[in-house]
N, C-alpha and C positions, 0 to 999 in steps of 0.2 A: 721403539718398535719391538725390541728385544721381550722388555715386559709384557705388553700383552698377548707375544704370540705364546711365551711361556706357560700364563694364566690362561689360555682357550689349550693349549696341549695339556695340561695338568686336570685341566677339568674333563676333559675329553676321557682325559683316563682313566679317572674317577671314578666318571660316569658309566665307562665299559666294564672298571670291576667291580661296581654293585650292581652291576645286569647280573655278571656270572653267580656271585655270593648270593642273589635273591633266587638265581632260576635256582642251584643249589641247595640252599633250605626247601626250598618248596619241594623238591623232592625228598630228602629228608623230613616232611612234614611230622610226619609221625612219631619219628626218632627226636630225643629229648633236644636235640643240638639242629634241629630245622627250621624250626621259631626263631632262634637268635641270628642265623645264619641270613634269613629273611631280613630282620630287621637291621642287618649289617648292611647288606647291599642297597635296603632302600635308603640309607643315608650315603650311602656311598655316592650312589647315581645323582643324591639332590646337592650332594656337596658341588661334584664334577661339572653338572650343570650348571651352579652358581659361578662357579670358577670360570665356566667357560664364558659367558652372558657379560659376565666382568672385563673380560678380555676383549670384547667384541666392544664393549662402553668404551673401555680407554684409548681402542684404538679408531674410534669415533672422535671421541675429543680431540686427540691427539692432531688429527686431518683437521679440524674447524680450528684448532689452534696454531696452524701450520699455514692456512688461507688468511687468518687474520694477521698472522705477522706481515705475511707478502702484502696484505694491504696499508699496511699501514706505512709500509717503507715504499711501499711507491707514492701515499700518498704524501711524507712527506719529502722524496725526491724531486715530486712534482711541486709542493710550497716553494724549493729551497731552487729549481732550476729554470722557475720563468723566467726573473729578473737573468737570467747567465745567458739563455738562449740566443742570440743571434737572430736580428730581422733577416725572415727569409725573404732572399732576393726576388728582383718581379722574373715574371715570367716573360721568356722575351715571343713579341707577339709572331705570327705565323709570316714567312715571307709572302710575298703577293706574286700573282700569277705571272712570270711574262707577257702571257698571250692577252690582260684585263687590268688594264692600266685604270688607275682610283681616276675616279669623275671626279671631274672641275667643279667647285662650288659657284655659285650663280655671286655674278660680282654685288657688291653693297653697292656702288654704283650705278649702276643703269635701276632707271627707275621704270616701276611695274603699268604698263598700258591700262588706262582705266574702262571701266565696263563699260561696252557700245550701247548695249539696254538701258545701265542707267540715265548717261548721256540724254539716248531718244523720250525717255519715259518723264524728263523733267523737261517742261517747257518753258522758253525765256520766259523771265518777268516781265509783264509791261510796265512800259515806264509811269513816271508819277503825273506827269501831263494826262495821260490816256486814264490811269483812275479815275483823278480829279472830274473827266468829261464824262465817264460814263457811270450815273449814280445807281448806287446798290439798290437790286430791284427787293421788294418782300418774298421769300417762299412760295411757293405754290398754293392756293387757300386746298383744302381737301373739298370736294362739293358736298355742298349742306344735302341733306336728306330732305327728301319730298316731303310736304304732308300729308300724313294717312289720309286716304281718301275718304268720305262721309259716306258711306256705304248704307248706315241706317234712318240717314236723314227723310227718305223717302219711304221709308217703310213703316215708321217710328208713328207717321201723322197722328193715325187713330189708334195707336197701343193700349188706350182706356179699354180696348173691346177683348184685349188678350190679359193673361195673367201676370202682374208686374213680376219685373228680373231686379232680384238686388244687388244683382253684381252690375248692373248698368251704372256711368259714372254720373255725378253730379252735375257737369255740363250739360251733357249729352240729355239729362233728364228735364234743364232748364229749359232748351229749348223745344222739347216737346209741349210744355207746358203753353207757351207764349207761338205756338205757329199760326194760332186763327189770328192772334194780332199782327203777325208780320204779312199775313196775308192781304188782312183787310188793310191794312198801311200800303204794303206796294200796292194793291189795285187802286187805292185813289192817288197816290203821287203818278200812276199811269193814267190816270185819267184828268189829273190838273194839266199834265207836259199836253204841251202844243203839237201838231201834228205826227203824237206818237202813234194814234190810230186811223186807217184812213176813213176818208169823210164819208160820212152817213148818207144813203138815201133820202130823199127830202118826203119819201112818206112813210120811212122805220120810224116807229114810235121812241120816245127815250127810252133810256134800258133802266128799267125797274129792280126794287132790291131784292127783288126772286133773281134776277140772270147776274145781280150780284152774287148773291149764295152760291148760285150754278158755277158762277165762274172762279170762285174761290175755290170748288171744291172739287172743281175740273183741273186746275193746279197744281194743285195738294197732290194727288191719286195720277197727274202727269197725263192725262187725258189733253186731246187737242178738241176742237170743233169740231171735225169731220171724224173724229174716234168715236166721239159722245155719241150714246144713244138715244134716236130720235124719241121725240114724246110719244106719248101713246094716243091711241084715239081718244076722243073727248068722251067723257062719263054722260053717264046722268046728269040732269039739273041737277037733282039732291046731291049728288057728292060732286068733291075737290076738284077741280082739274088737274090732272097728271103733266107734271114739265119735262120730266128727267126721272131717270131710272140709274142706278151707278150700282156697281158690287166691286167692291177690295177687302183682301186680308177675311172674309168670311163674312163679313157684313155688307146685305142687302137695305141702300138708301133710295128711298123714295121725294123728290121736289113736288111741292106742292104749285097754286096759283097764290095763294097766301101768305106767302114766303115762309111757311110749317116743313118741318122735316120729319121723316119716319124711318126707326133706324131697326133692322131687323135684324137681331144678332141671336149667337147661340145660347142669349143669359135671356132670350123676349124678345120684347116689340117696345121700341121706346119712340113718344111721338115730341115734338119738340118744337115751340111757337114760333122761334126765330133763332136765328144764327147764333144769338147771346144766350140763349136758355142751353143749347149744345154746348157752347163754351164751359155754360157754369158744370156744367153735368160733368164733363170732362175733367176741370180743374179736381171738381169731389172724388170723381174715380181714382185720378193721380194723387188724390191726399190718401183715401183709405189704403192705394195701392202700398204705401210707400212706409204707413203707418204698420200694414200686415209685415 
């Protein structure tokens, strides 16, 4: 500690007498001994300075080499005195309160009451007698879904006279094709059954394949007897006799006494010999329809 306080006082005072030697020359500037005078102090000051700067280093070291020893011997006091140390003893625990005596622990013995819910929520088994007698039913079926109602069945009859749908299905287009046959099929299996219709006046003429046509086409379009519109008055000798008059879906049909049809639609006037030339006319419609 000695050394470097010596080396910052030495430089210290160096440094203060090449202040004086410089301030000194410089007023002597002129005088042949001012210049040297100058140049003595500023070495003077740069030495003192040195010296001082020096002094302030070693006694910088000096501290970090003074920390490093204290480290080093504690740390190896602490290598050399774990193994020596002595377990330190327990701590003895806190006295308990007079007034809060320690709880009882709950004996191992007494066994724990079992849940009343569980209990209730499991129901005996029955026994093996009573399975045996009552045999396992199948699940519940879910109910089938209705079938879609035919909604265009009646509609569908004369579609030849409207513009074919190609989105209509292939079923649904079969049996438009085939309705005058299921027609003309039920009206005679109703007319072969015995007392399906009641008995005839004994001076009604039989029924003629015109009030067949009538009554096929009275069916078709859901017309009853008493809906249908009456004939019209009788014509001329030279023309037809008028039977029936019918209008559905746009089209205006005329019955002849000849069993001829006339169909009066938005595309004409179309006349037609018999039930079977309608048919075929029809079928041709549903071919081009189907081929556009």
């Amino acid at each position: 500690m000695k050394v470097e306080r010596t080396l910052v006082a030495l430089g210290l005072v160096l440094a203060v007498t090449g202040i004086v030697v410089a301030v000194n020359g410089y007023v002597y500037v002129n005088v042949d001994r001012g210049p040297p005078l100058m140049v003595s102090g500023t070495l003077l000051l740069g030495i003192g300075l040195t010296l001082a700067a020096l002094g302030f280093i070693l006694r910088e070291l000096q501290k970090i080499s003074a920390d490093a020893s204290k480290a080093a011997l504690l740390l190896a006091k602490a290598r050399n005195g774990i193994a020596a140390e002595p377990p330190a003893a327990a701590k003895p625990l806190p006295p308990l309160s007079p007034f809060e005596p320690p709880a009882a622990a709950p004996l191992a013995s007494e066994p724990e009451p079992p849940p009343a819910k569980a209990a209730e929520a499991e129901p005996p088994a029955p026994p093996a007698a009573e399975k045996l007698r009552r045999p396992s039913l199948p699940p519940a079926l879910a109910p089938r879904p209705e079938p879609a109602a035919k909604s265009l069945e009646s509609s569908s009859a004369f579609s030849w006279m409207l513009k074919p749908n190609p989105a209509e299905k292939p079923a649904a287009k079969a049996e438009e094709d085939d309705w005058l046959d299921k027609a003309i099929t039920a009206e005679a299996d109703n007319a072969k059954r015995p007392g399906t219709e009641d008995e005839k006046p004994q001076d009604e003429p039989e029924a003629s394949p015109v009030r067949e046509v009538q009554q096929v086409i009275m069916r078709e379009f859901g017309l009853r007897d008493d809906e249908a519109p009456k004939a019209s008055e009788p014509a001329p000798a030279s023309k037809l006799e008028v039977i029936g008059n019918y209008e559905a879906h746009g089209a205006h049909y005329t019955l002849y006494a000849d069993g001829s049809i006339e169909a009066e639609t938005q595309h004409g006037v179309y006349r037609f010999g018999s039930i079977e030339e309608l048919k075929r006319f029809i079928e041709g419609e549903e071919t081009e329809g189907g081929k556009s």
